[in-house]
C-alpha positions in Angstrom: 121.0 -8.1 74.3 122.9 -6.9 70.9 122.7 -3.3 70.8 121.5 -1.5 67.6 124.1 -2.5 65.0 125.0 0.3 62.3 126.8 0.3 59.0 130.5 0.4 59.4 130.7 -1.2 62.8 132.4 -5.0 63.1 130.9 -8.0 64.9 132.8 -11.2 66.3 130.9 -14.3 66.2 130.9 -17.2 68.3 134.4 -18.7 66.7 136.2 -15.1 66.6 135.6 -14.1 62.9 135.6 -10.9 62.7 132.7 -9.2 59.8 132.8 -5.4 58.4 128.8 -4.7 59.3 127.6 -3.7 55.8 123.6 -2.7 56.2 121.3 -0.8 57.9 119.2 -3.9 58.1 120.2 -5.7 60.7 116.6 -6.4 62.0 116.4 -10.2 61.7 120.2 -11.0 61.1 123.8 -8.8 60.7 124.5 -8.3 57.8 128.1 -8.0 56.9 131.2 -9.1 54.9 134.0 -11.8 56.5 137.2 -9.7 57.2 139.4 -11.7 59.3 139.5 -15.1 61.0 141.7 -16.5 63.4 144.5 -19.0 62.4 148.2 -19.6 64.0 149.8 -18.5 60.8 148.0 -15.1 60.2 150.0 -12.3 59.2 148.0 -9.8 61.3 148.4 -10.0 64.9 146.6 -8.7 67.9 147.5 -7.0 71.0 146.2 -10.2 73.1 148.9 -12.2 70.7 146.1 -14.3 68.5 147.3 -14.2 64.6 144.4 -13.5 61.9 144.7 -14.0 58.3 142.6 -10.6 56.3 140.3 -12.1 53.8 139.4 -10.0 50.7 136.0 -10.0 49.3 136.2 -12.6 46.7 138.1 -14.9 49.4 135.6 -14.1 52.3 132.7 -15.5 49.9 134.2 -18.7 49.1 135.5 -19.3 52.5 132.1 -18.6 54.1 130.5 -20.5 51.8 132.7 -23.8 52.5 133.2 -23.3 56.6 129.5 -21.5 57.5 127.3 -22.0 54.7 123.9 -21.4 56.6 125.8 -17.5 56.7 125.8 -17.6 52.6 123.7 -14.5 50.9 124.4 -11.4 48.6 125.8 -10.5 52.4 127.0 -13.2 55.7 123.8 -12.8 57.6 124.9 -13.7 61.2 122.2 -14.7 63.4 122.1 -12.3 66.4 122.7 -15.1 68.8 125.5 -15.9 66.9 126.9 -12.7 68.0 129.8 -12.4 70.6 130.6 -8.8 70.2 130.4 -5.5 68.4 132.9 -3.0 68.0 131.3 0.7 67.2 133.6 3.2 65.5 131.8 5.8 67.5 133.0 4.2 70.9 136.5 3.2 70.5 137.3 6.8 68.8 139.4 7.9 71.7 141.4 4.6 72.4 142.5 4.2 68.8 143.3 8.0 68.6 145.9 7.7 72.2 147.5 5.1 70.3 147.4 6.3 66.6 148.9 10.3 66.1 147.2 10.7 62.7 144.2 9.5 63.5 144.4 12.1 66.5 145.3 14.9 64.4 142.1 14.6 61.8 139.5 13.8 65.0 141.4 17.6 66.1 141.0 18.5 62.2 137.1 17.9 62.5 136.8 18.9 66.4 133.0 17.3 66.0 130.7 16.4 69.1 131.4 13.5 70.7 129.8 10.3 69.2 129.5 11.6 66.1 132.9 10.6 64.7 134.1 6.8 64.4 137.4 4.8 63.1 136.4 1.5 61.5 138.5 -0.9 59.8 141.6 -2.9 61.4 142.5 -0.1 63.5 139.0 -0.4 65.5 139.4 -4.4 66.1 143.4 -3.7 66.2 144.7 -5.8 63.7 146.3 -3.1 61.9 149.7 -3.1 60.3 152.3 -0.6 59.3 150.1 -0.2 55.8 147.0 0.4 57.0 144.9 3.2 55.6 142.8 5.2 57.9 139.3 4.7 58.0 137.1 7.8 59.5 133.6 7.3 59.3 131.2 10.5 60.5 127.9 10.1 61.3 124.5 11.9 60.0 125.2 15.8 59.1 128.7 16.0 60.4 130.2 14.1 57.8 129.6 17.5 55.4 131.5 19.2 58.1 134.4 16.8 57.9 134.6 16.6 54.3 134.3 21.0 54.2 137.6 20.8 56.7 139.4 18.1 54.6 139.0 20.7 51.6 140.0 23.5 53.9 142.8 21.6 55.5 144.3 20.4 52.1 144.8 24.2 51.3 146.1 25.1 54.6 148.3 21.9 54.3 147.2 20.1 57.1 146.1 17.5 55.3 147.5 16.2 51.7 145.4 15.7 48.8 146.2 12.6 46.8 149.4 12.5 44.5 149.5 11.1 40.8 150.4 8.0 41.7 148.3 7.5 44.6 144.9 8.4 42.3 146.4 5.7 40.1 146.7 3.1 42.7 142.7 4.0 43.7 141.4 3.7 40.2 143.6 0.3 39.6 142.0 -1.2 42.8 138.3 0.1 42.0 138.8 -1.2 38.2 135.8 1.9 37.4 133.9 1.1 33.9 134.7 5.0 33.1 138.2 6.2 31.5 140.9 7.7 34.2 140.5 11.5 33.3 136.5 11.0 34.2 137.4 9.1 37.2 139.6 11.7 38.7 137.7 14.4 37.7 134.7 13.3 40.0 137.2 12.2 42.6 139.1 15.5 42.8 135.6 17.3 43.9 134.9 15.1 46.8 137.0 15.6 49.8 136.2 12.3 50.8 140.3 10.9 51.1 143.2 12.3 51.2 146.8 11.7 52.9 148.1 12.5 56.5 151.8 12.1 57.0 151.9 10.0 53.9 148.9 7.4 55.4 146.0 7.4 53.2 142.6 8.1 55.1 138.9 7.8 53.8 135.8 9.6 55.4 132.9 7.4 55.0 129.0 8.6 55.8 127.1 7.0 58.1 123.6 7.8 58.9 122.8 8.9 62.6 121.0 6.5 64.7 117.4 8.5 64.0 118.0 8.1 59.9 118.2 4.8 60.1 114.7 3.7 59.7 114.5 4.5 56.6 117.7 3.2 55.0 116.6 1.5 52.1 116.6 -2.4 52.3 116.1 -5.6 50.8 116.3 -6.4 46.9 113.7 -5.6 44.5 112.2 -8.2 41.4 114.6 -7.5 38.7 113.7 -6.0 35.9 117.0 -6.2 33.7 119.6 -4.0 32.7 119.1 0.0 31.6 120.9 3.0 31.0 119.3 6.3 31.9 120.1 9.8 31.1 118.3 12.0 34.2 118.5 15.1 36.3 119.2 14.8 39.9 116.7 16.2 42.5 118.1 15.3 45.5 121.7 14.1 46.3 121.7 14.3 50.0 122.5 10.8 50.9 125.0 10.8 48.2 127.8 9.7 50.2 125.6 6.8 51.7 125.8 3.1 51.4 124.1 2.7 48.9 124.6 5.9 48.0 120.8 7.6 46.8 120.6 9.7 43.8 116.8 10.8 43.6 116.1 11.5 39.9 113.5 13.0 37.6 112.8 10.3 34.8 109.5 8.9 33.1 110.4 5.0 34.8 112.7 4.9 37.2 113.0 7.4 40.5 116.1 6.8 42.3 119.5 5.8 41.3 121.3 3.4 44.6 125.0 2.3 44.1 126.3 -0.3 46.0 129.8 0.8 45.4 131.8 3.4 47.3 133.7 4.3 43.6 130.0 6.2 42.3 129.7 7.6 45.9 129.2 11.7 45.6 129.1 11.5 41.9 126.8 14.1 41.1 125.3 17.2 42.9 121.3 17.9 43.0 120.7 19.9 40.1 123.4 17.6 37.8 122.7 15.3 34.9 124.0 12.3 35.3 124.3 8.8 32.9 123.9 5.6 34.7 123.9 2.4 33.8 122.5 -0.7 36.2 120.0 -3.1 37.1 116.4 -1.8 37.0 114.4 -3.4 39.9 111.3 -3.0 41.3 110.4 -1.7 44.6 106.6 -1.6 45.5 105.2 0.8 43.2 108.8 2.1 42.2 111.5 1.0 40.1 115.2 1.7 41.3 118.1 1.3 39.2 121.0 -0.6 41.3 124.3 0.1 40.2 127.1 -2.4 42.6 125.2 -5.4 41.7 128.6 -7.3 41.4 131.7 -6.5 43.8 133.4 -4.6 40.7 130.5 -3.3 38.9 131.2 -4.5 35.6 129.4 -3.0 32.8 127.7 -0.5 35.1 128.5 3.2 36.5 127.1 7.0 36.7 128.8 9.9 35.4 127.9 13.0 36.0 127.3 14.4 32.1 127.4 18.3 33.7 130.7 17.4 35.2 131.8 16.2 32.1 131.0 18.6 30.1 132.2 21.7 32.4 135.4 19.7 32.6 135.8 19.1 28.6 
């Protein structure tokens, strides 16, 4: 029996294709994105010798869609017999950290209870390479603890913040519909990434195996596009995927991005600018902001930020 399958864990299906678990929904089928598939000429290899080639988003989709069509969707929706294995952050946490000294010295940076602290990415299936970032993921209300020590240990210098160049390379990969200067100046507030020993590290939030019932799911009749101006009531599952802005407007009641880049924009209290694809959801209307990979032509700034900042 497949055990319950979270955000941010991988699956292997029945031909070794490895999938970066991308839901909460995993009732009926996993949903997830193609990361790497085995083939003799791969540039990453494993421990057990097999090569795999890394496939990025745009790549996965087309090759999925060629080689395993009956997985195509807005995600890969393997079927759970399909399933061969799944690797949970949470569980492999103290292999990858014997083997991996920076990843050992942010699990000691955090010191959180066991099972409530996860590396995902190519260092959980071990297909990492010498230029792998780090990705932590936390779990439920520990990930505010994490991100308070990553502030605390990029004073104490435990931990480095981003450089100049760094911040640069980040904005040029997320391609953000919002000028540099606004970019970083959300950024810098976050605590979400920084640098250890010169290896770049992410914490990402995942919710705790009792939140997950209500994680929002499936997609909503469309609507069309719309730009709001609204406060922010609630910004607790900021840092989610999506990540949840709960907002006080006349139409539309909570702002979702499907994009890590508008992750922890705002704080409750905030106004923030958003622009996205209004759907509906029973008798709400959400405005979805991630409803392509890039997120052209849609974003939230935070308009208090802005202005504090100006």
């Amino acid at each position: 029996m497949v055990p319950v399958i979270r955000l941010r864990d991988f699956i292997e299906d029945a031909d070794g294709w490895l999938y970066a678990v991308s839901t909460y929904d995993n009732t009926s089928a996993v949903g997830g994105v193609l990361r790497y598939v085995p083939e003799p000429d791969g540039k990453r290899l494993h421990p057990s010798g097999r090569r795999y080639t890394k496939y990025d988003f745009e790549e996965a989709f087309a090759f999925i869609k060629e080689h395993k069509p009956q997985y195509a969707g807005l995600l890969h929706r393997i079927p759970h017999e399909d399933v061969k294995r799944v690797y949970k952050p949470d569980e492999e946490i103290d292999r990858i950290a014997a083997t991996h000294p920076r990843v050992k010295k942010l699990v000691d940076l955090f010191n959180l209870p066991p099972g409530t602290v996860g590396c995902t990415g190519s260092l959980l299936i071990q297909l990492d390479d010498g230029t792998s970032d780090i990705d932590m993921v936390v779990y439920g209300k520990h990930w505010f603890t994490a991100q308070a020590l990553v502030k605390q240990g990029i004073r104490d210098g435990k931990v480095e913040g981003l450089s100049e160049e760094m911040w640069r390379k980040v904005y040029e990969k997320r391609k953000p519909e919002i000028p540099y200067d606004a970019f970083v100046l959300h950024e810098m507030r976050k605590f979400n990434r920084g640098q250890i020993e010169g290896t770049y590290f992410d914490i990402l939030y995942t919710r705790s195996y009792d939140e997950i019932g209500s994680a929002p799911t499936g997609k909503g009749t469309v609507i069309g596009k719309m730009t709001i101006e609204a406060p922010v009531t609630d910004a607790s599952l900021a840092y989610d995927n999506p990540a949840g802005y709960h907002v006080e407007h006349e139409s539309i009641t909570k702002v979702l991005s499907f994009t890590h880049t508008y992750s922890g924009q705002a704080l409750a209290g905030e106004t923030i600018e958003a622009c996205g694809v209004c759907e509906q959801h029973g008798n709400e209307r959400w405005l979805i902001v991630g409803t392509t990979r890039e997120a052209r032509g849609e974003y939230i700034i935070s308009k208090t930020l802005l202005e504090q900042g100006a």
